[in-house]
N, C-alpha and C positions, 0 to 999 in steps of 0.2 A: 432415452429419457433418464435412467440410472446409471448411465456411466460414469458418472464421477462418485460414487458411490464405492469401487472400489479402490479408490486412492485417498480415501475418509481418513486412514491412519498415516499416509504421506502427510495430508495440510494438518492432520493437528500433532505431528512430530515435528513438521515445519512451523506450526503457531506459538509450540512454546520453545523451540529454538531461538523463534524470533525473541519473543519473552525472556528467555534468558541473560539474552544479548543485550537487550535495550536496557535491561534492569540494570545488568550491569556497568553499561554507560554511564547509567544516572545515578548509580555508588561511587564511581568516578571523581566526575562533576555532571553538573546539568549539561555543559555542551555536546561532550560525547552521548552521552544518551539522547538529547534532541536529533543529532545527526545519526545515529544508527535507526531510530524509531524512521529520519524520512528517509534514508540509503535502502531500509528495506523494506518500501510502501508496495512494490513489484513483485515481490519474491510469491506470494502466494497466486496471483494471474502467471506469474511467469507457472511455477509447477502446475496449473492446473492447463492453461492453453499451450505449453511447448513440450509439454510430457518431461518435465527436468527432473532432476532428483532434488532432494534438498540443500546439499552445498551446491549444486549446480546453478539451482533458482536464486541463493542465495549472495553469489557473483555476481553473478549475471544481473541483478537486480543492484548491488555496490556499482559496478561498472555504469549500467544506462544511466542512474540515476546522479552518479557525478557528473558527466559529459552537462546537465544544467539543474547543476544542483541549486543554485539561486532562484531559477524560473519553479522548480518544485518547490523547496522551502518558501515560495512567496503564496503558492497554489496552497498549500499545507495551511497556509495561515486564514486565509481567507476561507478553505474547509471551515477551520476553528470557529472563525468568527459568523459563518452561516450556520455553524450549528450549536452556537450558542444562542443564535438571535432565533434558530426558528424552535429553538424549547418554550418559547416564551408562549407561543399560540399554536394550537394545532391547524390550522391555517399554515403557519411555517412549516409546519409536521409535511404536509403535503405540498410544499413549494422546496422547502428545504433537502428533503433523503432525497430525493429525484435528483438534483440538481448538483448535491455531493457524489452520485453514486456517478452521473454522465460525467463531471471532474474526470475522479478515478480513473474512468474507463478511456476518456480523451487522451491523459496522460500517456495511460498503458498505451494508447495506440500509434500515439507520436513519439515515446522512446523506443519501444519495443519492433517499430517497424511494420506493423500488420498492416497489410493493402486491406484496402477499403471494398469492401464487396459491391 
């Protein structure tokens, strides 16, 4: 039940890595920081379900998510756009997280490879 509790200082050295990076895309321009923000949408499921390190997850998570970077960047958007529409009503509150979060997790599990239990 607590075991992810000791890698608590992995994801949040991994969360503002990520922060770093994206930030800096978007002092850039806007496109590299949109494309870093979706290249590393994995990085966190990858280090917490494949036991990675941080530059590990953070590969690894560049790489799958190129292989369909369109198909995610399209998923990314439609995220956006559900969760703009369900702030409107909490009704969406409850149609809405559920719905972003199974996304997420779909994703994760059709680039990342995970057999299906």
């Amino acid at each position: 039940m607590l075991t992810y509790y000791a890698s608590i200082t992995t994801f949040a050295a991994l969360g503002i890595l990520i922060s770093i990076i994206t930030s800096l895309g978007y002092l850039l321009l806007i496109l590299p920081g949109i494309y870093l923000s979706i290249a590393t949408v994995l990085a966190v499921p990858l280090c917490a379900d494949k036991d990675m390190g941080i530059i590990d997850s953070l590969t690894t998570s560049l790489k799958l998510v190129n292989k369909e970077f369109l198909t995610v960047f399209l998923l990314m958007i439609a995220i956006v756009v559900i969760s703009i529409l369900s702030f409107v009503t909490i009704i969406g509150w409850i149609w809405g997280i559920p719905m972003i979060s199974m996304v997420m997790a779909i994703i994760y599990r059709q680039l990342a490879g995970v057999s299906s239990v």
